[in-house]
VEXDREN-2710 file (C-alpha; in Angstrom, 1 decimal):
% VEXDREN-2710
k/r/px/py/pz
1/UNK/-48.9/-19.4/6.1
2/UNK/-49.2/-22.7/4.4
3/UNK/-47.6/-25.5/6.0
4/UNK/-44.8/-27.7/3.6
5/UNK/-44.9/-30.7/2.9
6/UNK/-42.4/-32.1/5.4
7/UNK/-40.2/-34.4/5.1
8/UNK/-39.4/-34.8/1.6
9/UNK/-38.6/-37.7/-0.1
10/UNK/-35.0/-37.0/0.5
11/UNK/-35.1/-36.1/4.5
12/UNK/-37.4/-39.5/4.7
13/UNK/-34.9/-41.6/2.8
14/UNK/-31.8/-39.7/5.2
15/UNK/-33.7/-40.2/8.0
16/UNK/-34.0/-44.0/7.1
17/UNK/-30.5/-44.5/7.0
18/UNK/-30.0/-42.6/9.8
19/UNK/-32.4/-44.8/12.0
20/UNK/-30.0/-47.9/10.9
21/UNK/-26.2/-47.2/11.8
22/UNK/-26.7/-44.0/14.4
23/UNK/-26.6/-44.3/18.1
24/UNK/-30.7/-43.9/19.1
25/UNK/-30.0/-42.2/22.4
26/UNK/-29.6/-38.8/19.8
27/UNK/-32.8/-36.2/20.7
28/UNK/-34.0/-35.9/17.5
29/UNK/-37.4/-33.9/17.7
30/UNK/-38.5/-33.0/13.9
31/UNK/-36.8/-34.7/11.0
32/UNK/-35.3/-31.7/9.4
33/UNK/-32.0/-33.2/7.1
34/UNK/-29.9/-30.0/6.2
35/UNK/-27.9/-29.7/3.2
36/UNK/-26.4/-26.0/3.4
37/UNK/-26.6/-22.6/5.1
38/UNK/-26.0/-19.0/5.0
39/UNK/-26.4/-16.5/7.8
40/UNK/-29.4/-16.9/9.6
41/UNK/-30.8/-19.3/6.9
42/UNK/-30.9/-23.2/6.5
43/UNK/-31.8/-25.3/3.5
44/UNK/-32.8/-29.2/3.8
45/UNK/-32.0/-31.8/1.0
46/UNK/-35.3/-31.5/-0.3
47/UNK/-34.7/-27.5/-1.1
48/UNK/-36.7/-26.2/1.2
49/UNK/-35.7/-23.0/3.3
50/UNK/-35.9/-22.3/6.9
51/UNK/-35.0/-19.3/9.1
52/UNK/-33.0/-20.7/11.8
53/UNK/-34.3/-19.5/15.3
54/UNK/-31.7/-22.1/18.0
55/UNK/-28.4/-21.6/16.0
56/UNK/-27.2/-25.7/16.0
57/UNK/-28.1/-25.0/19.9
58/UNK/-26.5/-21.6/20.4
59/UNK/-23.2/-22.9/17.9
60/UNK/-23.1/-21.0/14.9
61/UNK/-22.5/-17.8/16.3
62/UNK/-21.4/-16.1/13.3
63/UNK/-24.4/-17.4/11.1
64/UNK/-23.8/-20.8/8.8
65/UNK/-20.4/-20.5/7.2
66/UNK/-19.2/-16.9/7.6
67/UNK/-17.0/-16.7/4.7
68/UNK/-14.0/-15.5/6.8
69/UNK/-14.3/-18.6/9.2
70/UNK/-14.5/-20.8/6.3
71/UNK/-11.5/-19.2/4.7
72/UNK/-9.6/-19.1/7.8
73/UNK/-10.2/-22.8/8.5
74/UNK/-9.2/-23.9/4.2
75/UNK/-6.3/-21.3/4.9
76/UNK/-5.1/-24.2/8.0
77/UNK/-6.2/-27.1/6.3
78/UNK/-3.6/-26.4/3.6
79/UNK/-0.4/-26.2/6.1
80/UNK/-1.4/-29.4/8.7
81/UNK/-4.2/-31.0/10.1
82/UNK/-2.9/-32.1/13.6
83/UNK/-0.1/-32.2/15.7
84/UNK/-1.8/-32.6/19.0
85/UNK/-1.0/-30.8/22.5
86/UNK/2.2/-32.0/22.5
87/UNK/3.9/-29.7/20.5
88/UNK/3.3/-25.6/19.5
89/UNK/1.4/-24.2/16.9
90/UNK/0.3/-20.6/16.6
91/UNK/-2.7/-21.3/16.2
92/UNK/-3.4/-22.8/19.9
93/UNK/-1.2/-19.7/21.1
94/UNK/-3.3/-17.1/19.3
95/UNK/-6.5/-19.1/20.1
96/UNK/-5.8/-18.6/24.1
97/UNK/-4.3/-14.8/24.1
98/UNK/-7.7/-14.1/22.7
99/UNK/-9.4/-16.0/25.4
100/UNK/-6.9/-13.8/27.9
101/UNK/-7.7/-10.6/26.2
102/UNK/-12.2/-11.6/26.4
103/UNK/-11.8/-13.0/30.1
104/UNK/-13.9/-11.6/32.8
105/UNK/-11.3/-11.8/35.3
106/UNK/-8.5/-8.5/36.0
107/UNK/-6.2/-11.3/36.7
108/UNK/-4.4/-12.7/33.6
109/UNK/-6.1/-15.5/32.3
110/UNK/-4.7/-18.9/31.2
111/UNK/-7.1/-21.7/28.8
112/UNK/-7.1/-25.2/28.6
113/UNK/-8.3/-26.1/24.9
114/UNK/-10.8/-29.3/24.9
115/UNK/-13.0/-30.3/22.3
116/UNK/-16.3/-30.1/23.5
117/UNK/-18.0/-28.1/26.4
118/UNK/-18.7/-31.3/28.9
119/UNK/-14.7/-31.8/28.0
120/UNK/-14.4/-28.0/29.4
121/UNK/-16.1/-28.8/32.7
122/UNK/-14.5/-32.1/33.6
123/UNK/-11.4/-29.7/33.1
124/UNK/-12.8/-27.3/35.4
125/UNK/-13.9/-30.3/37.9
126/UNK/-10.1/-31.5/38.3
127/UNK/-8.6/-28.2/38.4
128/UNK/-10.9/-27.4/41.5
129/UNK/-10.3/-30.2/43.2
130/UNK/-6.5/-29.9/42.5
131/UNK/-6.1/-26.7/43.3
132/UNK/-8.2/-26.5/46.4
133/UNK/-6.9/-30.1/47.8
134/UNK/-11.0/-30.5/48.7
135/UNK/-13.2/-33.0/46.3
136/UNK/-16.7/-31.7/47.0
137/UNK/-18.9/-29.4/45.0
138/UNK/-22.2/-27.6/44.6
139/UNK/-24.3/-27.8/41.2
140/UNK/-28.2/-26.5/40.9
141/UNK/-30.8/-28.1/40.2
142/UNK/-32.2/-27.3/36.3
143/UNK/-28.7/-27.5/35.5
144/UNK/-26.8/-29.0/32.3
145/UNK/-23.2/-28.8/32.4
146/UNK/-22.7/-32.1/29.7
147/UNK/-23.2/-36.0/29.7
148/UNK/-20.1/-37.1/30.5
149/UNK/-19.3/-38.6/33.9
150/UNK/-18.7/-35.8/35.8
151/UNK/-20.1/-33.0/33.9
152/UNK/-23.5/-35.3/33.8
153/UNK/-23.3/-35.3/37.9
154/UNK/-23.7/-32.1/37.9
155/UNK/-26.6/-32.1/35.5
156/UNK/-30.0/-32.0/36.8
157/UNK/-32.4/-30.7/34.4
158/UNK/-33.9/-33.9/33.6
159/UNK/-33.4/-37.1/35.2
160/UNK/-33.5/-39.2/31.9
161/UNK/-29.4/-38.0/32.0
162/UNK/-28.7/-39.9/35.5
163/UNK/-31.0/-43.0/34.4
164/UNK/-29.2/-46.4/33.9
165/UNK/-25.7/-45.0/34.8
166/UNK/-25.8/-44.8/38.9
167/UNK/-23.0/-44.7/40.7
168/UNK/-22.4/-40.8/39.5
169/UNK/-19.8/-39.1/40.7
170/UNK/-19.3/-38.8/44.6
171/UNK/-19.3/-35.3/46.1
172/UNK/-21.9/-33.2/44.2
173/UNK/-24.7/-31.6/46.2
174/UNK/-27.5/-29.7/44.4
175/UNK/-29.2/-26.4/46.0
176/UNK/-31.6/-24.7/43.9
177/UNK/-31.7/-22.3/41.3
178/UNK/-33.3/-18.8/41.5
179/UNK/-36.1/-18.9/39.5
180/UNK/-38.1/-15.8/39.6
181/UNK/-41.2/-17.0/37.8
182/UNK/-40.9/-20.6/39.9
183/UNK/-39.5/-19.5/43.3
184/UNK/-39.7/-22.3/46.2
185/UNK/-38.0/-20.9/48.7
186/UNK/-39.4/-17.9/51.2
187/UNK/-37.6/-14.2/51.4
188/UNK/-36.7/-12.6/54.2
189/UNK/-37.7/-8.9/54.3
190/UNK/-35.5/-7.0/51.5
191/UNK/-33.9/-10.3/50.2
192/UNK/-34.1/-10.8/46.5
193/UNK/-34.9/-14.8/46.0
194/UNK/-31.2/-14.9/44.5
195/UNK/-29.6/-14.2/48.2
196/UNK/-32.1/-16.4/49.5
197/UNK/-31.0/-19.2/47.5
198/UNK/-26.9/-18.3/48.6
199/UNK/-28.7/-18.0/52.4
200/UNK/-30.0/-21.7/52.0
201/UNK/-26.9/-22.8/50.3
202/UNK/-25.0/-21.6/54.1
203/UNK/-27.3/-22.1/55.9
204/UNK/-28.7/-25.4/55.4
205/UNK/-26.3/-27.1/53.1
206/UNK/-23.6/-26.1/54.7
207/UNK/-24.8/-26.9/58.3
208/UNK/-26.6/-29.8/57.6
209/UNK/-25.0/-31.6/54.7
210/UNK/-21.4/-31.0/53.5
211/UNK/-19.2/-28.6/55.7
212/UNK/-18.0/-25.5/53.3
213/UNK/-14.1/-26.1/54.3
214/UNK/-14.5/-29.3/51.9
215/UNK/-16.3/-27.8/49.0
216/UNK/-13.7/-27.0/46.6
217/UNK/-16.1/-25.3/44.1
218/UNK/-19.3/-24.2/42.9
219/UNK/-20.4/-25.1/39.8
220/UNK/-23.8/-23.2/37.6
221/UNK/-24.3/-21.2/34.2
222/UNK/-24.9/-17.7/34.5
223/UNK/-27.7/-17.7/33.0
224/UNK/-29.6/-21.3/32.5
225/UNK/-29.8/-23.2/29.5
226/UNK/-31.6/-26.8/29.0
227/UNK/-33.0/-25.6/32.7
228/UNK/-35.0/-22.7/30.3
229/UNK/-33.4/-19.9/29.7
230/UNK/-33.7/-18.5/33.2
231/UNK/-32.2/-15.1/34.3
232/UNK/-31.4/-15.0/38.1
233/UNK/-32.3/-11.9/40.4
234/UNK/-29.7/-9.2/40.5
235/UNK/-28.9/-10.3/44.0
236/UNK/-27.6/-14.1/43.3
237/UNK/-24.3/-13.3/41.8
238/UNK/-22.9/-10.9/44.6
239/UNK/-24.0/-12.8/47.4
240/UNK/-22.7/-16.4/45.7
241/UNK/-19.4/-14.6/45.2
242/UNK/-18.9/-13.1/48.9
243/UNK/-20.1/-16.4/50.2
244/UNK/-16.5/-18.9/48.2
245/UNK/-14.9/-15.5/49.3
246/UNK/-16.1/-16.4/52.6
247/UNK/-14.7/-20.2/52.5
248/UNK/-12.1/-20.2/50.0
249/UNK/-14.8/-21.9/47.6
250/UNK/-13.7/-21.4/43.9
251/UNK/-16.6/-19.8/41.5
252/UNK/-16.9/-21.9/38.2
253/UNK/-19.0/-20.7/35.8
254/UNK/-20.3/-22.4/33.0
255/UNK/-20.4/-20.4/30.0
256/UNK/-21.0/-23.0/27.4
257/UNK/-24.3/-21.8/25.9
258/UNK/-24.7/-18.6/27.7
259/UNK/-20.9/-17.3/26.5
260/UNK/-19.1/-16.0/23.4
261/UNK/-21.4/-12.8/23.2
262/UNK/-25.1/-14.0/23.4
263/UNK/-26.3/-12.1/26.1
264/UNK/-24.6/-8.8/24.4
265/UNK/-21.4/-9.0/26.9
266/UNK/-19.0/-11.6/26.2
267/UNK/-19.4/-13.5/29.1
268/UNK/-23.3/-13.3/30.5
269/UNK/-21.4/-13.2/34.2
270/UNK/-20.6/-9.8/33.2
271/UNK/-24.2/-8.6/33.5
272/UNK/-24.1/-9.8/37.5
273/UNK/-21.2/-7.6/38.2
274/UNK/-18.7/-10.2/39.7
275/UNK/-15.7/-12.2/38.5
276/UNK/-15.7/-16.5/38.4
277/UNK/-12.6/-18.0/39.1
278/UNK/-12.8/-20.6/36.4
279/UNK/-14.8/-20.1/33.3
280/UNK/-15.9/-23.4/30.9
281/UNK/-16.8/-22.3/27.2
282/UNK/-17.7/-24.4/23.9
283/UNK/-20.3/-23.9/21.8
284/UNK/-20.2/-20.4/20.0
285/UNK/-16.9/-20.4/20.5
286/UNK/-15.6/-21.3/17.1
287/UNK/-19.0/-21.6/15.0
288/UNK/-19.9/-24.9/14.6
289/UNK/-16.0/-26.1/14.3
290/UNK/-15.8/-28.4/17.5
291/UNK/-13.8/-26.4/20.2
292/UNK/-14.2/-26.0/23.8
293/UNK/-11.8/-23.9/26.5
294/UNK/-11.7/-23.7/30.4
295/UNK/-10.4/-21.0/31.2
296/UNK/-9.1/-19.2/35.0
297/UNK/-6.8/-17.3/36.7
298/UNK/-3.5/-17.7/36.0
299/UNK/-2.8/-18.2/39.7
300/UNK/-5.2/-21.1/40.0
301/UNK/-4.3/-23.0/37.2
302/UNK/-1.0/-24.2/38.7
303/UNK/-1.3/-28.0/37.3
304/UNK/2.4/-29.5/36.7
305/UNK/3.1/-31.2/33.5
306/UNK/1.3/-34.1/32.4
307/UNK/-1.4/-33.5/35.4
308/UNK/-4.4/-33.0/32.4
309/UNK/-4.2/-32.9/28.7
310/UNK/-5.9/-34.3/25.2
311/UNK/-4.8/-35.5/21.9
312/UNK/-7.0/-33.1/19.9
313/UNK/-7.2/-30.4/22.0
314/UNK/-6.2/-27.1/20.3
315/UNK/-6.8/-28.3/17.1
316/UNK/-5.5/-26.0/14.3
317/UNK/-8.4/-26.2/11.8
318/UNK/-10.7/-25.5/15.6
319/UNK/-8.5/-22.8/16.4
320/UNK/-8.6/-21.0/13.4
321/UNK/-12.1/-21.0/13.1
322/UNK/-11.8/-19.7/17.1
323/UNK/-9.9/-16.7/16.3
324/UNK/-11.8/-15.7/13.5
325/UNK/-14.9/-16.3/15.3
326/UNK/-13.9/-13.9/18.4
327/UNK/-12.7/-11.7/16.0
328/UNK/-15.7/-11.2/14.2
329/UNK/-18.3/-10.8/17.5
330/UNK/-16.0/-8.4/19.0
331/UNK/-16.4/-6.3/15.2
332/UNK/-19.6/-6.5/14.3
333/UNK/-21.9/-9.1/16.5
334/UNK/-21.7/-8.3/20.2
335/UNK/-22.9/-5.2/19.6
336/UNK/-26.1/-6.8/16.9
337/UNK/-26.8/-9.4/20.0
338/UNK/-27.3/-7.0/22.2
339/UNK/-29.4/-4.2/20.0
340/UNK/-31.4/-7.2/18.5
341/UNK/-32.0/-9.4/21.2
342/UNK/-33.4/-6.6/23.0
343/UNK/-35.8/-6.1/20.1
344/UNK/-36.9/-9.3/19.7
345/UNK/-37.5/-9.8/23.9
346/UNK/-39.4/-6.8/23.1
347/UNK/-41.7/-8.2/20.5
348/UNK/-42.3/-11.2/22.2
349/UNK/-43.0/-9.8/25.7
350/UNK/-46.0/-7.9/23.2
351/UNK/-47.3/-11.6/21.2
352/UNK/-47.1/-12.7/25.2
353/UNK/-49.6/-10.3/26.3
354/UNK/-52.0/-11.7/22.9
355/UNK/-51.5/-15.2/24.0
356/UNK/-52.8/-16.9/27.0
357/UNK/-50.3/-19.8/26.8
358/UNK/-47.1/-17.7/27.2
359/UNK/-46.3/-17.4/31.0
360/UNK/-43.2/-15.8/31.0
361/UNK/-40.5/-14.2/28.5
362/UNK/-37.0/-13.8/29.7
363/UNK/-33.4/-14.1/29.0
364/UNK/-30.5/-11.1/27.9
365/UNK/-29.2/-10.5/24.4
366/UNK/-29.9/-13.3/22.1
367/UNK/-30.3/-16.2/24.8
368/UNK/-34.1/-15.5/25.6
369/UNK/-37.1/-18.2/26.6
370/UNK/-40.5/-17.8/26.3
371/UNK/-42.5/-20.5/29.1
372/UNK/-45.7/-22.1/27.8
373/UNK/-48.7/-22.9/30.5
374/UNK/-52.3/-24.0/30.5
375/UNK/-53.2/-21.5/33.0
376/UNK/-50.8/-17.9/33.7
377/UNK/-52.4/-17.9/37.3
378/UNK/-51.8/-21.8/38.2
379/UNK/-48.7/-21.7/36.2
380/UNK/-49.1/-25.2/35.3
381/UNK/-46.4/-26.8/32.5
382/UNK/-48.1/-27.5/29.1
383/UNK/-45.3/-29.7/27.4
384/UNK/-47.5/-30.7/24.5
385/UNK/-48.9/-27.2/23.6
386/UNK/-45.0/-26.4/23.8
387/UNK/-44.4/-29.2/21.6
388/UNK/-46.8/-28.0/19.0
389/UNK/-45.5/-24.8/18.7
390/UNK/-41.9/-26.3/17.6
391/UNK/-43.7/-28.9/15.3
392/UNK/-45.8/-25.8/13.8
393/UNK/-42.8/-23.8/13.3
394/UNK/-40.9/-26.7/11.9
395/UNK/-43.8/-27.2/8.8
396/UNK/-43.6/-23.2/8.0
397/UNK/-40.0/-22.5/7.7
398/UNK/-38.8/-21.9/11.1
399/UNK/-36.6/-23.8/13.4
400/UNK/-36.8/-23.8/17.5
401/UNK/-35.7/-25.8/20.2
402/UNK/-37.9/-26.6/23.3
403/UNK/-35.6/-27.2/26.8
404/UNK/-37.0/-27.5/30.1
405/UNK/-40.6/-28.9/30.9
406/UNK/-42.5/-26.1/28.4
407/UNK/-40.1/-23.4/27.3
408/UNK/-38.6/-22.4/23.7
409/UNK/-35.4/-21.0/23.5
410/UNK/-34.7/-18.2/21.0
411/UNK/-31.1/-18.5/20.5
412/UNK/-30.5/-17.2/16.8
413/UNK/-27.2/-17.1/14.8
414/UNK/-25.4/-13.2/16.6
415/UNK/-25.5/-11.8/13.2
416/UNK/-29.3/-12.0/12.8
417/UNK/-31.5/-8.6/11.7
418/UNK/-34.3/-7.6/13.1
419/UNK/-36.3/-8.0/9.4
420/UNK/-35.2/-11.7/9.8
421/UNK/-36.5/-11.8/13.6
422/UNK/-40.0/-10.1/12.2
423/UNK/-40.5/-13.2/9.7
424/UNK/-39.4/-15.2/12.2
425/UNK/-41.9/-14.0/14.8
426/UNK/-44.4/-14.3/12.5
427/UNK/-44.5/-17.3/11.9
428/UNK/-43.5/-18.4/15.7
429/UNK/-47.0/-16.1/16.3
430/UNK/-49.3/-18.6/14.2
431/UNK/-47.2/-21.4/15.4
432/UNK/-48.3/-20.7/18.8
433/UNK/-52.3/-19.5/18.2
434/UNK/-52.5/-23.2/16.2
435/UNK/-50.8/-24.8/19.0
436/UNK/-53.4/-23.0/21.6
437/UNK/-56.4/-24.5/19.2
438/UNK/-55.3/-27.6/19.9
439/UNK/-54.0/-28.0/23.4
440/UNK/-55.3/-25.0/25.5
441/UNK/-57.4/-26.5/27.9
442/UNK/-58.2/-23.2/30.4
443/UNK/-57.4/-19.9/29.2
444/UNK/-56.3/-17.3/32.0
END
């Protein structure tokens, strides 16, 4: 496939301007401008067309402007704007019965509406701690739970998010994540490496670090996200939930990117069998209209009045688009992210096996990461070749995301075919066999 010319003339002159008033601490990667979208499908000022493979990072659940979120959210912007958490609207009310009826937890649910995801886990951080009168918690390492002050504490998939802004917050204490394909930690004898991990976190964090009668929560995604895309072993989940049973810790999951009906379940904690006490969600949530929720069990959210709250929290104009958004997955997308995403981990685990650089392929539904390396017996990281496959994507119509040292994330708008994820695993195919030309060093 011939490579565009990229950027235009009108992406360079945005990008100019850009570069002059905008904060330069933004991750730009590839200097694609957009200018409108439909479905899967994004086209930049310049006209050209791209099939969008990360979805605004896992936003735009419903695809770019579903008609019925865009009606629903003209529909509010014709009665009021704002009114802020002070007062009642339907719209907040409908937004969290939803949430209620989608939650993962038997026990009634009650949300917290925030306007971002790091907004949902500072929630989630002072709820713990108020409920549980303890201040301590445990995050993972490969983490990202926001850049906030808290939420960023808990963050540890790169350390480019702690530098420069020491003191954090007091009270975090990192254990690490089960990674399958990068385990560092030894197995007993008919131990998963997921109970291993929940074996360290007792017996060595516990013993030797903080005592477990003052953690007041423990904090992780389901499934990883900036950490890449990593699916823990069938054991984690159930042994992390006997072990807060065991202490009176609370379970927070973080369902930001992993949530909303990626994985093909509303919640990917569902998959793992066990319930979180607290749930965080943003993101897909609302698609693309800026809306977060932290969400628990009725009988731990127990805050008096004025304890927490927001201005814009609850919008209307978010909480229309929230409704609509739910409303939709649960009719026609859940379902389509689980059917497709199982195809297309399908047809990469296949490319994988024709390309030397691709280590591993993994994830549930449409939250899947494919791990670049110079060598599958070494295993070792190959951030540039990784890099190269985004940039080679980028100049032949196709948008991806890198996170962690050398992994893509697949993480399409929910209402994507499976003819859209064949063009775009086409060209992701030659993006990857030019990047291999270039970079690959030792081929396994």
């Amino acid at each position: 496939m011939k490579p565009m010319n990229l950027p235009g003339p009108k992406a360079r002159a945005l990008v100019e301007r850009d570069q002059a008033v905008i904060s330069p601490s933004y991750p730009r990667d590839y200097p694609f401008a957009m200018d409108y979208g439909k479905g899967a499908w994004l086209w930049d000022v310049d006209g050209n067309r791209f099939l969008d493979f990360m979805a605004g990072i896992a936003v735009n659940s419903t695809g770019h402007s579903h008609p019925e979120v865009v009606k629903a959210v003209q529909e509010q912007a014709e009665k009021f704007l704002h009114i802020s958490s002070d007062f009642y609207h339907i719209k907040m009310i409908e937004m969290a019965e939803k949430l209620d009826e989608i939650a993962p937890m038997q026990e009634k649910a009650v949300t917290f509406l925030t306007n971002s995801g790091t907004e949902a886990v500072e929630t989630a951080i002072k709820l713990a701690r108020f409920h549980t009168g303890r201040s301590n918690f445990i995050g993972f390492t490969g983490g990202f739970h926001g850049r906030t002050m808290g939420a960023v504490t808990f963050t540890a998939s790169k350390s480019t998010y702690h530098k420069g802004f020491y003191p954090l917050m007091n009270g975090v204490t990192h254990a690490p994540f089960p990674n399958p394909y990068r385990p560092i930690l030894d197995c007993k004898p008919g131990e998963d490496y997921g109970e291993a991990v929940v074996r360290y976190i007792e017996d060595q964090i516990f013993r030797q670090i903080v005592p477990a009668e003052e953690v007041a929560g423990i904090l992780l995604e389901p499934i990883q996200g900036e950490g890449g895309y990593i699916v823990p072993p069938p054991g984690f989940f159930p042994a992390l939930r006997k072990l807060c049973d065991k202490y009176g810790i609370l379970l927070i999951a973080d369902e930001v990117q992993s949530g909303m009906g990626r994985t093909g379940k509303w919640w990917a904690i569902e998959h793992f069998g066990v319930e979180p006490d607290i749930l965080t969600s943003a993101k897909g949530i609302a698609s693309g209209v800026p809306l977060g929720a932290c969400i628990a069990r009725k009988s731990i959210m127990t805050w008096e009045r004025g304890a927490h709250g927001n201005t814009y929290g609850g919008n209307p104009l978010s909480c229309a688009a929230g409704a609509k958004t739910v409303e939709l997955i649960q009719r026609e997308y859940l379902q389509n992210a689980a059917e497709v995403g199982q195809y297309t981990l399908d047809a990469l685990q296949e490319i994988a096996m024709r390309h030397p650089s691709i280590g591993d392929v993994r994830g549930i539904g449409l939250m899947i990461g494919v791990e670049f390396v110079q060598n599958k017996e070494t295993k070792e990281y190959a951030p540039e070749l990784r890099d190269a496959v985004v940039h080679r994507g980028f100049e032949r119509g196709l948008l991806l995301l890198g996170c962690s040292k050398s992994v893509i994330r697949i993480a399409p708008p929910l209402c994507i075919s499976k003819a859209e994820i064949d063009e775009g695993l086409e060209i992701f195919e030659e993006a990857v066999t030019l990047a291999e030309q270039e970079f690959l060093q030792a081929v396994s």
